[in-house]
N, C-alpha and C positions, 0 to 999 in steps of 0.2 A: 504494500500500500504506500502510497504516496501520495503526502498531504503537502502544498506548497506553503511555506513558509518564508518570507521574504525577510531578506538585508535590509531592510532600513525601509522609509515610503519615498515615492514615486513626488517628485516636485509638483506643487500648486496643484492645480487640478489635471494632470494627470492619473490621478488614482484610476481610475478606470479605465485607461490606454497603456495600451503592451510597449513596452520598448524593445528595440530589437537590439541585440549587441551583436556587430560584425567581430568583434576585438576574438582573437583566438586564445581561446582558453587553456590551459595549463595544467595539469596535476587534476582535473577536477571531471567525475562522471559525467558522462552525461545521457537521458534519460530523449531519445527520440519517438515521435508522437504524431501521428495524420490528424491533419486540420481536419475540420473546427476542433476536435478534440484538445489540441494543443492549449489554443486559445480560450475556451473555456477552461480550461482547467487553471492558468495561468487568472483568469479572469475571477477563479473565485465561483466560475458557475458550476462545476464539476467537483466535487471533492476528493474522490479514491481513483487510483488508476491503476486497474488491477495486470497481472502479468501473470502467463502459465507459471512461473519460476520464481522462486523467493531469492533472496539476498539477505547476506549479514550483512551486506557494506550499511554503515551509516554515518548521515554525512552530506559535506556539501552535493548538489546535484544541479547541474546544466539542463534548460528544459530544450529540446531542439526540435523544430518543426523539420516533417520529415516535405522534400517537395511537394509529396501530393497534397492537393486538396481533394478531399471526395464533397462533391460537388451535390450527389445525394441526398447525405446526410445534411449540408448546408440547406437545402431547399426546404426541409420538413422545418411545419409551423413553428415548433418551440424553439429550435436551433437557431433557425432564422430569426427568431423576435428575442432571443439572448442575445445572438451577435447584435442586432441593431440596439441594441439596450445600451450597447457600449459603442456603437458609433462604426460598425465592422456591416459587409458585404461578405460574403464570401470571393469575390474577384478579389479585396483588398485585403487579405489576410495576408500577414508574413511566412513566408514558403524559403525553407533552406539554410533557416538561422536559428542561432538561441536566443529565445525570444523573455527569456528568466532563469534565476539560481533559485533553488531551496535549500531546505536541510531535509534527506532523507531519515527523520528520526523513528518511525517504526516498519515492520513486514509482516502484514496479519496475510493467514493464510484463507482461500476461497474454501471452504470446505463443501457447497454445495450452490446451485445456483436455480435461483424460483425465478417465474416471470417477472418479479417486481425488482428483480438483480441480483447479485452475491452476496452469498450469506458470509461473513465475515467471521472469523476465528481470533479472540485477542491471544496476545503472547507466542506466537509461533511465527519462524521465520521460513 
């Protein structure tokens, strides 16, 4: 699981606009993700990002948008009226960059998964 936890806030009203860093990063995981998914989660609309695979790594983490945009998932009702909450298209999403840093501080494990999403396991990596 992976909950974003941000370094500091975003200047003036920014708070709700993704910044992108071109700057390349060093020593530090990083964590790639298909658009919109990226951005919502970055945005605070998404909370858990789940993976077939755990990790003990914990720690800082690079969020990196992977090229694609699925274009798809952009067009459905709720996706679409998140992104425009914060002022996002799906055309205008950042594609190919890290677009935020967290701290990866826990890995709960999927133990089962219902239609209304994953059932979440605390303490297990």
């Amino acid at each position: 699981m992976y909950r974003p936890r941000f370094f500091g806030e975003l200047p003036g009203d920014a708070t709700d606009k993704i910044v992108v860093v071109e700057a390349k990063v060093v020593g530090v995981k990083v964590l790639s993700m298909i658009q919109p998914r990226a951005s919502l989660f970055v945005l605070r609309e998404a909370q858990y990002e789940t993976r077939s695979w755990g990790t003990k790594y914990r720690g800082s983490l690079a969020i990196h948008t992977s090229k694609k945009v699925n274009k798809v998932v952009c067009s459905h009702v709720a996706v679409k009226s998140l992104l425009l909450k914060h002022g996002y298209k799906a055309d205008d999403l950042p594609a190919g960059v890290i677009i935020a840093t967290c701290y990866l501080e826990n890995c709960l494990r999927v133990w089962k998964t219902t239609r209304h999403g994953p059932c979440l396991r605390m303490g297990e990596s």
